[in-house]
C-alpha positions, 0 to 999 in steps of 0.5 A: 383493809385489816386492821389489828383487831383483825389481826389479833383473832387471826392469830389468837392474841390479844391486840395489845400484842399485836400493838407490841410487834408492829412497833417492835416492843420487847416482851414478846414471846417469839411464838406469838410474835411469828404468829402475828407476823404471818396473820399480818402477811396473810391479811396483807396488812399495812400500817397507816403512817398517817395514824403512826405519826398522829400518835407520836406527834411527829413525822421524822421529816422535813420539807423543803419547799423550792422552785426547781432542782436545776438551778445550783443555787438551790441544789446547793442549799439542798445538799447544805439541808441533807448534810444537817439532816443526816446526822440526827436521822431526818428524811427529807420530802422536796417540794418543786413548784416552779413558783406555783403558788397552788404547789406551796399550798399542798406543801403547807398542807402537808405540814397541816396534816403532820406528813412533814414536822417543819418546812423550809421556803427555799424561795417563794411565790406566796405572800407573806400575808397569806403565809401567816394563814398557816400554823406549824413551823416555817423558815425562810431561806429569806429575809422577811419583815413578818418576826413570825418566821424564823429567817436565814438570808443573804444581803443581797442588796448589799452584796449586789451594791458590793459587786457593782461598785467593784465594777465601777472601780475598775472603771466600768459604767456600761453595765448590766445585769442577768438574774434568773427571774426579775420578779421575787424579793432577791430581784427586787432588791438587785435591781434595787441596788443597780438603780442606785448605783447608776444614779450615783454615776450618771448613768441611765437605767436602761430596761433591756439590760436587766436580762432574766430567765438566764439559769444554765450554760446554755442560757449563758451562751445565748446572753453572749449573742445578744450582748455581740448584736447590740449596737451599744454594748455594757464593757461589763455584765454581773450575773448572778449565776455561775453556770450562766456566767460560765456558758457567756465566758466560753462563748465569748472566748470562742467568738475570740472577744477578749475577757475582761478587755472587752466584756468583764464578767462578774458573777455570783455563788463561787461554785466550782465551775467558777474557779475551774474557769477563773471567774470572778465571783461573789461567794454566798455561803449557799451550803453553809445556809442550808446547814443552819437552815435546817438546825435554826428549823430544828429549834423551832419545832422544838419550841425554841425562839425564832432566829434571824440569821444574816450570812456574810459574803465576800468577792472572790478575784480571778481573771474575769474582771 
């Protein structure tokens, strides 16, 4: 592979004009300008990128690192990054990793070797323990005991308390619930908050009525069928998801059940899906997080305090309840 001092003999000039060229500095005659540029084409020479952002210190992007593109909840936090980032001129590197803890670890080690100048977890398998191995900076779309990382979440234990207890008021004790994964922290502190809102009614916590790996349309057409088999069946099911909400609302009123008469939904993320359809739904401010996400990990590369970052949310009547 060439490198500049090859080019330089080739076209009869100092590397330091050479050095000019590639990075665009004036006082340049035109003439040897062109003559580097043709010994640079002739050499099929390329520039180390890796070697470029070790000499500026920085990368100009930012990696986010996330489970899947297709659930709307982070594709919604993506668009919520790309609209902050696009303003100062930041580029954006993605890392899917379907809660692969090996694929949050090549992510890191692109932060480690300054391929990206910051990350954002939008979710995580990885631990917080062995997240604090790593050096660089690192925000969480997600609350975290560890003060290390600057945090932006949602209440979701709150929120999720919030929503059962509409349901409860509106005179609904058979309920369950569907989440997209029972395990990780936002789960974990549902579940939480359905334990005990149960308790406070009287009402046995019943394992088969925490659905999971619900996160389409089509997902949601299957809950319907296996809400219709049960023999004892919830008055009300509160999904954290619209798009699966949508797809139960659709099946059920092809299958002629009355809704909310005969099965209340209840959903999360007020997508536009939910208000096409009128579903009663959870707003989560999802973009509005990405937005800060991406300027809170701004000032911490650089080198300004870390912030924790708690969002509102607010319940959002329609026709489904």
């Amino acid at each position: 592979m060439a490198n500049i001092k090859d080019i330089a003999e080739k076209a009869g000039v100092s590397v330091t004009t050479v050095s000019r060229v590639i990075n665009n500095h004036p006082y340049v005659s035109e003439d040897k300008r062109n003559r580097v540029l043709k010994a640079m084409e002739a050499l099929e020479y390329t520039r180390n990128i890796h070697a470029v952002h070790l000499s500026k210190g920085c990368s100009n992007m930012i990696g986010v690192v996330l489970p899947t593109v297709n659930l709307p909840y982070f594709a919604e936090l993506i668009a919520g990054i790309a609209d902050a980032a696009a303003e100062p001129g930041i580029h954006l590197s993605l890392f899917q990793t379907n809660y692969n803890v090996q694929k949050e670890i090549f992510a890191l080690s692109q932060l480690k070797q300054r391929q990206v100048d910051g990350l954002i977890f939008c979710s995580k398998a990885i631990a917080d323990e062995k997240l604090m191995e790593w050096e660089g900076p690192i925000l969480l779309c997600q609350n975290s005991d560890i003060s290390r990382f600057p945090t932006i979440s949602i209440p979701h234990q709150e929120a999720f308390r919030y929503g059962l207890d509409y349901l409860i008021a509106k005179g609904h004790k058979k309920i369950a619930i569907c989440l997209a994964r029972k395990k990780g922290m936002n789960s974990y502190f549902r579940i939480k908050a359905y334990k005990e809102a149960l308790e406070e009614i009287g009402e046995v916590f019943r394992e088969g009525w925490v659905m999971e790996k619900a996160i389409t349309i089509n997902d949601g057409k299957a809950l319907f069928h296996k809400w219709k088999k049960w023999e004892e069946k919830p008055t009300a099911i509160f999904v954290a998801n619209d798009q699966v909400s949508a797809g139960l609302l659709l099946e059920a009123r092809a299958h002629k059940v009355k809704v909310p008469k005969e099965l209340a939904i209840l959903s999360v993320d007020n997508h536009e899906i939910s208000q096409a359809l009128g579903i009663t739904t959870i707003d989560i401010q999802t973009k509005e997080m990405g937005k800060q996400a991406f300027a809170m990990l701004k000032k911490r590369i650089q080198g300004q305090l870390n912030e924790r970052k708690v969002l509102d949310y607010r319940l959002i009547e329609r026709s489904t309840v």
